[in-house]
C-alpha positions in Angstrom: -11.4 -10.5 27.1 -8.5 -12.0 25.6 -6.6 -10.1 22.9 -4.8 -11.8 19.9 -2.8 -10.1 16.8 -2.1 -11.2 13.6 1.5 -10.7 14.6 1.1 -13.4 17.2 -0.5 -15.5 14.9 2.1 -15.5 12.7 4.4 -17.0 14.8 1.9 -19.3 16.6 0.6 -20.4 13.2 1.6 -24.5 12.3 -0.4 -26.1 9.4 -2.5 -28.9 9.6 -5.9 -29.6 8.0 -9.4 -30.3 9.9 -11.1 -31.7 6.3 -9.6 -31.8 3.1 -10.7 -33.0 -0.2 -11.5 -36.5 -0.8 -10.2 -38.8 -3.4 -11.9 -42.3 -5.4 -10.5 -44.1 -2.9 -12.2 -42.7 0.2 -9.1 -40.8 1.3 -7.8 -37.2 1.6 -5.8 -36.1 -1.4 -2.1 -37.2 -0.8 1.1 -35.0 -1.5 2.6 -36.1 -4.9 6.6 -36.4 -4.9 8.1 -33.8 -3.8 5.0 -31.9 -3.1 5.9 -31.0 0.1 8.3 -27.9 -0.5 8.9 -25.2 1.6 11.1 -22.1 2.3 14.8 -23.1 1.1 13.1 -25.4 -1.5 12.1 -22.9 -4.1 14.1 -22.7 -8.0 14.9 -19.2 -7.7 14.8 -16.4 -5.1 15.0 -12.7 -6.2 15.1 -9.8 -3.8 14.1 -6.3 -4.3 14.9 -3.2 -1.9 11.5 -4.0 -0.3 8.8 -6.4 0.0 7.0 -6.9 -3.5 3.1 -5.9 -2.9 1.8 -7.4 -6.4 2.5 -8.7 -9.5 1.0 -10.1 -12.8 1.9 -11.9 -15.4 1.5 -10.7 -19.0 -0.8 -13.5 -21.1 1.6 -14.5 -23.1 3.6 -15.3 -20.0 7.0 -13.7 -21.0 6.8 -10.7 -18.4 6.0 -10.5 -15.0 5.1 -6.6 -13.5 6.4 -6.9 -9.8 5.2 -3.8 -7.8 8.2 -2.9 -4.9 6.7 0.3 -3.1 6.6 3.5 -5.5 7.9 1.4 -8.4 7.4 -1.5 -10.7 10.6 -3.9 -11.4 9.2 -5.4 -15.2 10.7 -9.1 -15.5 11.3 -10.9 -18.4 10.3 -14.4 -17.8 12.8 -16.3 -20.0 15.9 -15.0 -18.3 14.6 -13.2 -15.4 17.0 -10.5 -16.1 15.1 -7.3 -14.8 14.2 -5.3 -17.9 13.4 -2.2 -16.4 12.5 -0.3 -13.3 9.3 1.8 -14.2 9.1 4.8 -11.9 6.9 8.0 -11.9 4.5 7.3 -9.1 5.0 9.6 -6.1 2.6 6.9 -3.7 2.6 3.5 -3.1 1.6 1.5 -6.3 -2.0 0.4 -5.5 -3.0 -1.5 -8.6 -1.0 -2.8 -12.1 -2.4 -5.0 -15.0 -0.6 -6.2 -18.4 -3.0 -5.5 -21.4 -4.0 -8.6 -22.2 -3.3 -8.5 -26.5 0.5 -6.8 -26.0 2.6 -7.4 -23.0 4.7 -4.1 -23.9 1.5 -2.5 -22.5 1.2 -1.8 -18.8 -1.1 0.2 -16.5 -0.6 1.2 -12.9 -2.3 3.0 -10.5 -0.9 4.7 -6.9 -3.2 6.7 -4.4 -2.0 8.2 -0.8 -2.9 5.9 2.0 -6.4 6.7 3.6 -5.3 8.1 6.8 -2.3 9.8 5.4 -4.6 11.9 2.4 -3.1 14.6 1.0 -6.2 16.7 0.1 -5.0 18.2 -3.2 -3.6 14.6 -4.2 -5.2 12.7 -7.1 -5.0 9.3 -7.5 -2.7 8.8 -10.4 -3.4 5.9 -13.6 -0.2 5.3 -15.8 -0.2 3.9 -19.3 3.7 2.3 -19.9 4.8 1.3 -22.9 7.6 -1.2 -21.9 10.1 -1.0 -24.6 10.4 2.9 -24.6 10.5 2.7 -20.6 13.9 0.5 -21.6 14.7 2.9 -24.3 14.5 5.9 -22.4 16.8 4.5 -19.4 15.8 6.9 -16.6 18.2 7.9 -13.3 18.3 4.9 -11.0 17.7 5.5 -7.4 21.1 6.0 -6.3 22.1 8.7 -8.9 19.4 10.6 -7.0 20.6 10.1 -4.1 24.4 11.3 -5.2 22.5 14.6 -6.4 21.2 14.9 -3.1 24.6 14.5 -1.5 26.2 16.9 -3.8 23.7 19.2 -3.3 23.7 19.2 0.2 27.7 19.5 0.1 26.9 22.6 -2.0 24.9 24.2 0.2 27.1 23.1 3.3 30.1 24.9 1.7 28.0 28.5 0.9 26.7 27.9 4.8 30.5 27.7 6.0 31.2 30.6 3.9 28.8 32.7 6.1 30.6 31.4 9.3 28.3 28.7 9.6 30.1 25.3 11.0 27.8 22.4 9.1 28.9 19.1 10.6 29.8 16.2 8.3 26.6 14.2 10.1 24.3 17.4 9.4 25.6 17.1 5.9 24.6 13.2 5.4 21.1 14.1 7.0 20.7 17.3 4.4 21.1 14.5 1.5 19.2 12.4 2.8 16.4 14.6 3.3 16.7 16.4 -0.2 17.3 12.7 -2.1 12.9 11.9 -1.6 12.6 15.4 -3.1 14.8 15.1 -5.9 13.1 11.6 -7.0 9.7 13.4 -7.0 10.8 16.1 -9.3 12.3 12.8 -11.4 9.0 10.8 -11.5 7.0 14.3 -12.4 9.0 14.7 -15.3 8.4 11.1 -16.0 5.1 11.8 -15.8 5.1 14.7 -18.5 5.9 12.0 -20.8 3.6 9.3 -20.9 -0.7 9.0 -20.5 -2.0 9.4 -17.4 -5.5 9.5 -15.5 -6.6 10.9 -12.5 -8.5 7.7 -11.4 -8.3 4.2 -9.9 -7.4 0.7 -10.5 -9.8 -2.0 -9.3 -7.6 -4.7 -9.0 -8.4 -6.4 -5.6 -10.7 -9.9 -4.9 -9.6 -10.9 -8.7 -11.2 -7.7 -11.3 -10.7 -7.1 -14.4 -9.0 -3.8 -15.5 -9.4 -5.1 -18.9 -11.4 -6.8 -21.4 -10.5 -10.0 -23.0 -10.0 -8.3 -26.0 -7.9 -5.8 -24.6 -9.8 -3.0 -26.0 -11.3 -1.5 -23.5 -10.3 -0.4 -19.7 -12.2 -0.2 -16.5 -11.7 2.8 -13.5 -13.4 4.5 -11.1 -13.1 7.9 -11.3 -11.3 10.5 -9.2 -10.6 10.7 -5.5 -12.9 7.4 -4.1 -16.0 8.9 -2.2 -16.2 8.0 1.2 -17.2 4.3 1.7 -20.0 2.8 4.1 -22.8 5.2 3.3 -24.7 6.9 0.4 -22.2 8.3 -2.6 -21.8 8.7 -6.1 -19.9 5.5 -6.8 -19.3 5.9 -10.8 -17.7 3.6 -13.7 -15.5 4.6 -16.4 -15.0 2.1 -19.1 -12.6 4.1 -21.8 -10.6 2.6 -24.7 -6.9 1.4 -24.1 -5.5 2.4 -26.8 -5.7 6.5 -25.7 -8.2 6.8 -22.5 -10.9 8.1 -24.8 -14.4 7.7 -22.6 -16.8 4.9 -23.8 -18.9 5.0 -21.4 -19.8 6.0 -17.9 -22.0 3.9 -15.3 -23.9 5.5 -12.6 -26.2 3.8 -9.7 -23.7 2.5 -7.3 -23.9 4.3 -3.6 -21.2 2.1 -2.1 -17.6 1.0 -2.6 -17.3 -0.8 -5.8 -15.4 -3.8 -4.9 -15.8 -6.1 -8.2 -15.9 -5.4 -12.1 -15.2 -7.6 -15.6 -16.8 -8.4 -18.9 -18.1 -11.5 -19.9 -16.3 -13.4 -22.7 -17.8 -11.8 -25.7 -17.9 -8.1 -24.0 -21.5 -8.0 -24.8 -21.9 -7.9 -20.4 -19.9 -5.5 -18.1 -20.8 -6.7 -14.0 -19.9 -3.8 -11.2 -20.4 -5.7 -7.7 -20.5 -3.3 -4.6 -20.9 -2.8 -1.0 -24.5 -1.5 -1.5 -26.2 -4.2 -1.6 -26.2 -5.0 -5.5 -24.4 -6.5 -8.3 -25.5 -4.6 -11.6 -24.9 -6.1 -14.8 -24.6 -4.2 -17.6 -24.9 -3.8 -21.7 -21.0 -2.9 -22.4 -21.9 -1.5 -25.9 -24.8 1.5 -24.4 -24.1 1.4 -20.4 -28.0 0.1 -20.3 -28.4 -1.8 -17.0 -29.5 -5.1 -17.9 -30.0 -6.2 -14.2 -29.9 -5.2 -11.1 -29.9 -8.3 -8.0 -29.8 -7.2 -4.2 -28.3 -9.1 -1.3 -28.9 -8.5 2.3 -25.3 -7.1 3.0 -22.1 -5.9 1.2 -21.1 -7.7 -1.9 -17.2 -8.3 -2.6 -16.1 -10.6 -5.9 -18.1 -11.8 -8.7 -17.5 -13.5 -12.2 -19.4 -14.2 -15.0 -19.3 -18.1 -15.9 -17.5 -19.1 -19.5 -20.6 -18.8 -21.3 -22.0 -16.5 -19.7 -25.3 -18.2 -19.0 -24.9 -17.6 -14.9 -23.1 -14.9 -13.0 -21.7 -15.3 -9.2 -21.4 -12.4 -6.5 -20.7 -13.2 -3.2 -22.1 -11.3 0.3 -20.4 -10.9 3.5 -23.2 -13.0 4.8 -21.5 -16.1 3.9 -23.8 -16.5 0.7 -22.9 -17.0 -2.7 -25.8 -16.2 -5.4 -25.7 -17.7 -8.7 -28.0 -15.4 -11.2 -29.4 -16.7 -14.5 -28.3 -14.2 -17.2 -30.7 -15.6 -19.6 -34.1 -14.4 -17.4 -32.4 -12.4 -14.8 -33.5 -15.1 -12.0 -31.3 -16.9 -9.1 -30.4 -20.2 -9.9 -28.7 -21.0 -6.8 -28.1 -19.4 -3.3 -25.0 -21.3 -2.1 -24.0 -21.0 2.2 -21.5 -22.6 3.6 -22.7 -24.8 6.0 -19.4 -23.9 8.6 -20.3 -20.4 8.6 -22.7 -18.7 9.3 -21.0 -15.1 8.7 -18.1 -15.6 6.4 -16.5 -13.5 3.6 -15.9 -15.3 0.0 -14.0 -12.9 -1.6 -12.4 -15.1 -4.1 -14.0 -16.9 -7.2 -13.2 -19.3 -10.6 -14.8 -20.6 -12.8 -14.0 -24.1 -14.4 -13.2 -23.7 -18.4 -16.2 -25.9 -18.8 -18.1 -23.8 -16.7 -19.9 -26.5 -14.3 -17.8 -26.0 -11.3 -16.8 -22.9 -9.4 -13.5 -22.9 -7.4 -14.7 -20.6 -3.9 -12.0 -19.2 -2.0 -13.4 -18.7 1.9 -12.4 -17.2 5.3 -10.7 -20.3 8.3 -8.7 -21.9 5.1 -11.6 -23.3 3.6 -11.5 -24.4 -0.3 -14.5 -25.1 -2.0 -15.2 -26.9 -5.2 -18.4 -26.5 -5.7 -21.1 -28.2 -8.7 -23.2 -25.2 -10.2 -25.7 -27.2 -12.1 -26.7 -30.1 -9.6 -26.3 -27.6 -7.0 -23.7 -29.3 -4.7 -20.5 -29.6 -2.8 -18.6 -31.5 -4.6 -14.7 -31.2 -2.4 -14.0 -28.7 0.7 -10.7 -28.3 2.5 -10.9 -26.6 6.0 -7.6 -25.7 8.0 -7.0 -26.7 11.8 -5.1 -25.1 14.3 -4.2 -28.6 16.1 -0.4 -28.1 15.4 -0.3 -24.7 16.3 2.0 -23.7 19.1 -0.1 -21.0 21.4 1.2 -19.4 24.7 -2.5 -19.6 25.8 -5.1 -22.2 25.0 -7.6 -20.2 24.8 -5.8 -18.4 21.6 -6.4 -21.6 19.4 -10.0 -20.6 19.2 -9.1 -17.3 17.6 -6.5 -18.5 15.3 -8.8 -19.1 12.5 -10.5 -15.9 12.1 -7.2 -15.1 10.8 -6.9 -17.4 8.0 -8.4 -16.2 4.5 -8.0 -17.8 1.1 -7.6 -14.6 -1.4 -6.4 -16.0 -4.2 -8.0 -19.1 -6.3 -7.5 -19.9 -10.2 -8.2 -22.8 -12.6 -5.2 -23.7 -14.3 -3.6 -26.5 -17.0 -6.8 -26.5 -18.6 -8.9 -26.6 -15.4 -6.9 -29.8 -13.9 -5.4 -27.9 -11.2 -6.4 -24.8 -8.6 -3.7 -22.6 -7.5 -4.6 -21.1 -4.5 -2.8 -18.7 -1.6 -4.2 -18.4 1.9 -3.6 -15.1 3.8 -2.1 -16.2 7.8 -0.8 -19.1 6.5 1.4 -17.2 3.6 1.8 -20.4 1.5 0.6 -21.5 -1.9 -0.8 -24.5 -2.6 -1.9 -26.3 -5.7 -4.6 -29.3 -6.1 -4.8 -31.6 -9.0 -8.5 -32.6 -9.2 -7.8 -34.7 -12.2 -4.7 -36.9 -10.2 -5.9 -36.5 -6.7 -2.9 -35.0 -5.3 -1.5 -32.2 -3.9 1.5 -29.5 -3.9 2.2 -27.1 -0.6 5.3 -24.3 -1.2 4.9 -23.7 3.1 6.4 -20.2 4.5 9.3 -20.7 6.1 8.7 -23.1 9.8 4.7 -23.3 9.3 5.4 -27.0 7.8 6.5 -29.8 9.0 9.7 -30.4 6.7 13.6 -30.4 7.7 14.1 -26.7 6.8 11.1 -25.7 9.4 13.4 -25.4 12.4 15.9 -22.3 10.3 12.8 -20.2 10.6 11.8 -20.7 14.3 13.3 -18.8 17.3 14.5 -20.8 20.4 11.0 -20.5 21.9 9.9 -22.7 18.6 8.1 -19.5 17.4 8.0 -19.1 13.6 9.9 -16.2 13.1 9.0 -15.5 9.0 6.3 -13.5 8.3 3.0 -13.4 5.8 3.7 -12.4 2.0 1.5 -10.8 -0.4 0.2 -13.8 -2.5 1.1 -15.2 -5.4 1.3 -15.7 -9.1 0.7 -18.4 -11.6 1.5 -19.2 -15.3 1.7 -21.8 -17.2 5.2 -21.5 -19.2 4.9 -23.8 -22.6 8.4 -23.9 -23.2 9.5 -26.0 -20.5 5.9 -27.6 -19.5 5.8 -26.0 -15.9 3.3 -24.4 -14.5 5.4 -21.5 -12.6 4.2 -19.8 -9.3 6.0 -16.9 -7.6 5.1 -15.9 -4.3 5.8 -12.6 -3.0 7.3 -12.9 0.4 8.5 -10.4 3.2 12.5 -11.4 1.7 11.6 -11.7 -1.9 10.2 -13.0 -4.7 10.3 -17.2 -5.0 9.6 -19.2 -7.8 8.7 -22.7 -7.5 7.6 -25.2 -10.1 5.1 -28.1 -11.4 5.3 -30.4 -14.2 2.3 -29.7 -16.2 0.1 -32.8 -17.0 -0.5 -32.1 -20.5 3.3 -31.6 -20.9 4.4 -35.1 -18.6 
């Protein structure tokens, strides 16, 4: 049985489209000047002393929360000078969200890595408050790592005192050692110093941590309970302003994979790998409704007006609930798929259309009230470059849109595909098109820096991106968060041309 990594993907992987959305005319969606960008292309690149993970953009859109390992570099967004380094995590930053009424207001959350657990180690929630993070100025990285030295020059001089002969390379390997020490009794001290919870962040497949309002704040309590089988899977909805409990939601068994409020935060929604999606009063914790698929459930939003809510099952189905009587509208399968994950959703302002992000680079744009397919884009792996041909088949198991949003007042979808590593925006309103291509996946004159001899791509999948619409200028902004850095690329808005 043939074998096939996503390592070899990645530098097998050439794009090219099988279907693609259709215009008036009868043909695909063309690529609008300069719409073909790629690697080498972008306005700005900024680099950090390791891949960023995550970021977000505050609502306002003047900071951006970049999350580089154990820290979080916060951005300023009219200058892009780096405001401040927030540190006090001791684990890789898991989850971060801007409040969405103030953008001085951050909240993080780190965990140990599954396999690596610690068993005494909680998973840690920070509240920041920006401007006294700048205020307070803490020790950088490298002042640590100077303590370290001169402590391990300290200790080499008492050790020669006792007839000891410490080497000058023993000496660089004692600071070395003593500088990840150091930084955690740093970061604890941080931590004495600002509101914390012992919880976690549900940030992934597009949940909210808060509500619109910015009054209240989702987490699941605690160490998570083992997943695939029958636990206590609870919700804590508390108030922002000092992690005061609200209320707490019980009935989940299985990983909780999804949670928001609707626009009035009259509804709360928890979707979850046990079958259900469980909607909610957000005032009492009362549950309102209760709607079972056949497998595990993974995203979920409620529509703008909350008259229908979406949750989609590993099955490759996508159930569309009536709020108002608690029945399914719509039970939506792609016709491509029989198994196929849609962990990805958006809703049009006007709340007619749903934006589906799908497994093999598939984009849907789908009609929620006549119950159709309106557009669908499916990826090809004609142009990829394979050792063996019978690789090609497997090349699209390994393809995954996991990010979608509406944006410029529902006239565009951003959208980032996991394999391929790029961005890509669609106009629905113009009928055209915008790719920002990883470096030698496209087909443009810069390609050929990023592939080996072999004509292998040689650059490697990010982490996503990030979209804003920045008023000032009338660009819509995306940053994607690549293996090398951070890259900022940029489209005329419509309403601003």
């Amino acid at each position: 049985m043939a074998v096939y990594s996503s390592e070899q993907f990645f530098r097998d992987w050439r794009f090219a489209i099988e279907d693609d959305f259709v215009a008036s005319n009868g043909e695909p969606f063309s690529y609008a000047v300069d719409g073909e960008e790629e690697w080498g292309d972008e306005l700005a690149k900024y680099t950090f002393p390791e891949a960023p993970h995550d970021a977000v953009v505050s609502r306002d859109s003047t900071r951006m929360a970049v999350a580089v390992g154990w820290d979080i570099h916060i951005l300023d967004l009219g200058t892009w000078q780096n405001l401040v380094v927030l540190r006090g995590h001791t684990y890789r930053v898991h989850g971060i969200a801007f409040n969405p009424s103030d953008a001085n207001i951050l909240v993080s959350n780190a965990q140990p890595m599954y396999r690596r657990r610690d068993p005494d180690a909680e998973p840690q929630i920070i509240k920041w408050n920006i401007e006294e993070a700048i205020k307070a100025h803490g020790p950088e990285e490298g002042d640590l790592q100077k303590i370290g030295n001169a402590a391990a020059l300290t200790a080499g001089t008492k050790l020669n005192e006792l007839g000891l002969k410490i080497t000058e390379e023993q000496l660089l390997k004692l600071g070395t050692t003593l500088a990840p020490e150091i930084s955690r009794i740093a970061r604890q001290n941080v931590l004495n110093r600002v509101p914390t919870l012992s919880g976690r962040l549900g940030t992934g497949f597009q949940s909210e941590t808060f509500s619109p309002s910015g009054d209240w704040m989702v987490y699941l309590p605690g160490v998570a309970p083992r997943s695939n089988g029958s636990a206590d899977w609870s919700i804590e909805i508390c108030s922002s302003t000092n992690f005061k409990k609200h209320i707490t939601l019980r009935g989940h068994t299985d990983a909780i994979m999804w949670t928001g409020w609707n626009h009035d935060e009259t509804l709360f929604a928890s979707v979850a790998w046990d079958s259900t999606t469980r909607i909610w009063d957000a005032a009492t914790g009362f549950q309102l409704h209760k709607f079972v698929t056949s497998g595990q459930n993974w995203t979920g939003a409620f529509s703008p007006n909350s008259e229908y809510f979406v949750a989609s099952c590993g099955d490759g189905t996508l159930h569309f609930y009536s709020l108002a009587d608690g029945s399914t509208h719509w039970v939506y399968k792609n016709p491509n798929l029989c198994m196929g994950w849609m962990r990805a959703v958006d809703w049009h302002p006007a709340g007619k259309l749903l934006a589906v992000a799908q497994r093999e680079g598939e984009l849907a744009l789908l009609d929620v009230e006549k119950k159709e397919t309106l557009q669908m884009r499916r990826l090809s792996t004609a142009a990829s470059h394979v050792d063996e041909e019978a690789e090609r088949s497997m090349m699209l198991d390994f393809l995954e849109i996991s990010q979608v949003k509406f944006v410029d007042q529902g006239r565009k979808i951003v959208f980032w595909t996991w394999g391929d590593g790029s961005a890509e925006v669609y106009d629905v309103d113009k009928q055209i098109k915008w790719r920002f291509a990883r470096g030698g996946t496209g087909h443009g004159p810069r390609s050929p820096e990023w592939r080996d001899e072999k004509g292998k791509v040689t650059s490697k999948c990010g982490n996503g991106v990030v979209a804003w619409e920045d008023k000032v200028d009338g660009n819509l902004k995306l940053a994607s968060l690549d293996p090398d850095g951070l890259r900022v690329w940029s489209i005329k808005l419509r309403s601003g041309a």
